[in-house]
N, C-alpha and C positions, 0 to 999 in steps of 0.2 A: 516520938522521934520525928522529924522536919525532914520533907522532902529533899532538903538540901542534904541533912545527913543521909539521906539512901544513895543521894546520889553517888557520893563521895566513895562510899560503900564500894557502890558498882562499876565508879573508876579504876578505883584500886587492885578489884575483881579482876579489871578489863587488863588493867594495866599487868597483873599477874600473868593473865593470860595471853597478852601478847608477848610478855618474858620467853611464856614456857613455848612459844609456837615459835621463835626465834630458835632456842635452846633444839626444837624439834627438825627447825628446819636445816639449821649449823649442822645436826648429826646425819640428817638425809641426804645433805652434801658428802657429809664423809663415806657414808656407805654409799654411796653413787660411784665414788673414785675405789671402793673398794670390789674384787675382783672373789671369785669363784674357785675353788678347785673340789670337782665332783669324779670320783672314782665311783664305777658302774662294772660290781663283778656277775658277769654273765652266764659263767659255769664254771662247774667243778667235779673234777671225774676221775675217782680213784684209777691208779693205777696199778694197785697191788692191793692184799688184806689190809683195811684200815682199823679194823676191830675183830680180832680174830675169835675173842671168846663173844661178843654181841651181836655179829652179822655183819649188818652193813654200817653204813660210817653213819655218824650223828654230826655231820659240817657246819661251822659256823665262821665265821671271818672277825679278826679282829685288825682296823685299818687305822693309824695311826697320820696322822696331816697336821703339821707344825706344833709338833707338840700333844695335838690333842687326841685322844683315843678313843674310835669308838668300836661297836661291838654289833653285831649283826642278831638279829635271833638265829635258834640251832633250827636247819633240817634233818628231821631223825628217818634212821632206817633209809638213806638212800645214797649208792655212791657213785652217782651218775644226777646232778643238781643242775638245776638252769635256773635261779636265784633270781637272780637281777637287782640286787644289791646295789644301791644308788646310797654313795654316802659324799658329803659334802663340808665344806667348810669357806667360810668368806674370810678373805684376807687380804692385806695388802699388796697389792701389784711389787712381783718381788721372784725370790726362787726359793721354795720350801723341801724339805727332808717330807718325804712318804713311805710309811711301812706297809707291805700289805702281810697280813701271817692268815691262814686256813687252820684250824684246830676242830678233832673231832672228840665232842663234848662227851665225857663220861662222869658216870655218878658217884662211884665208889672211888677211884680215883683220879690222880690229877690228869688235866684235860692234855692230849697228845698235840705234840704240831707237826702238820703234815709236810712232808718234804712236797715243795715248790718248788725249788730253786737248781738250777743246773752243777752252782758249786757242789763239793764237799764238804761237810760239815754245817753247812749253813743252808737251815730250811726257809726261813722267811725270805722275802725282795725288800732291798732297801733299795731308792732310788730319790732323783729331787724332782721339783716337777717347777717350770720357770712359768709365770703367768701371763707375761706380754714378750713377744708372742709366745702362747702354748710351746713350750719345748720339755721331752720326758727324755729327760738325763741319768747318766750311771749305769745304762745299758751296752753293751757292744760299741752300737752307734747311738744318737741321737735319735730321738720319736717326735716328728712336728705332729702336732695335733692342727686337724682339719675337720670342718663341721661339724657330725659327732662326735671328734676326737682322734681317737689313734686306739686300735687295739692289741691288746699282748699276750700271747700267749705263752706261759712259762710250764713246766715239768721238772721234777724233783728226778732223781736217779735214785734214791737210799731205802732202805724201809721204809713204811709205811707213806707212798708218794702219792701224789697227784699232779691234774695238770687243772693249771685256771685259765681263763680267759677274763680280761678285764678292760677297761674301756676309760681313758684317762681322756678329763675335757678341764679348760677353764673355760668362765663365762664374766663378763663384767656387771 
């Protein structure tokens, strides 16, 4: 093989590799313009029996941000929790659907959801959360989010309730 062929070689290499560093850099532009929304659930404090035949509650959070769901680990045995649950999702500058739902994990049956929420009938918060500027929508009034954010504290009224505390921020 002729030094000329390695070179060629090594062109083509270079040349692939300035492709893929374009390709890389095209997308670090788009996540540069793309925006944050980090929910940070801080506690949770039963306010009645949340598990009357297991003791104390088995808490876990399932938080839902444009579609996407996710899931906390459980803390077991405790129904007085200071978590700090930092869940997050990147998205485009815009105003998204947020769920937040508390459920206490059980093993033989299906997992209970804890009343949060002030309505009747409806335990989980559903709210939107706007990313420029930070605004948390769907509540009473509106929530501007400033430096850490904005905090909320909500309480269920029905059977098995609690109250959370959560912590709504975007970031760019």
């Amino acid at each position: 093989m002729s030094i000329f062929g390695v070179g060629r070689t090594a062109l083509r290499a270079g040349a692939v590799a300035g492709a893929v560093g374009a390709i890389l850099m095209a997308g670090s532009a788009q996540s540069a313009k793309a925006d944050e929304i980090i929910i940070t659930i801080d506690s949770i404090q039963a306010l009645d029996k949340i598990d009357p035949g297991a003791g104390q509650a088995d808490f876990f959070a399932r938080v839902t941000i444009a579609g996407e769901v996710f899931r906390t680990p459980v803390i077991r045995k405790a129904d007085d929790v200071r978590p700090n649950w930092v869940i997050s999702k990147r998205v485009r500058p815009g105003t998204y659907k947020v769920k937040v739902e508390i459920l206490d994990k059980d093993v033989l049956s299906k997992d209970d959801a804890i009343d949060i929420n002030r309505i009747d009938g409806k335990r989980e918060l559903d709210f939107r959360v706007r990313t420029r500027p930070c605004v948390v929508l769907d509540f009473a009034e509106p929530y501007r989010c400033s430096g850490r954010g904005v905090t909320i504290t909500r309480a269920g009224r029905e059977k098995k309730s609690a109250e959370v505390r959560f912590n709504v921020n975007t970031r760019r």
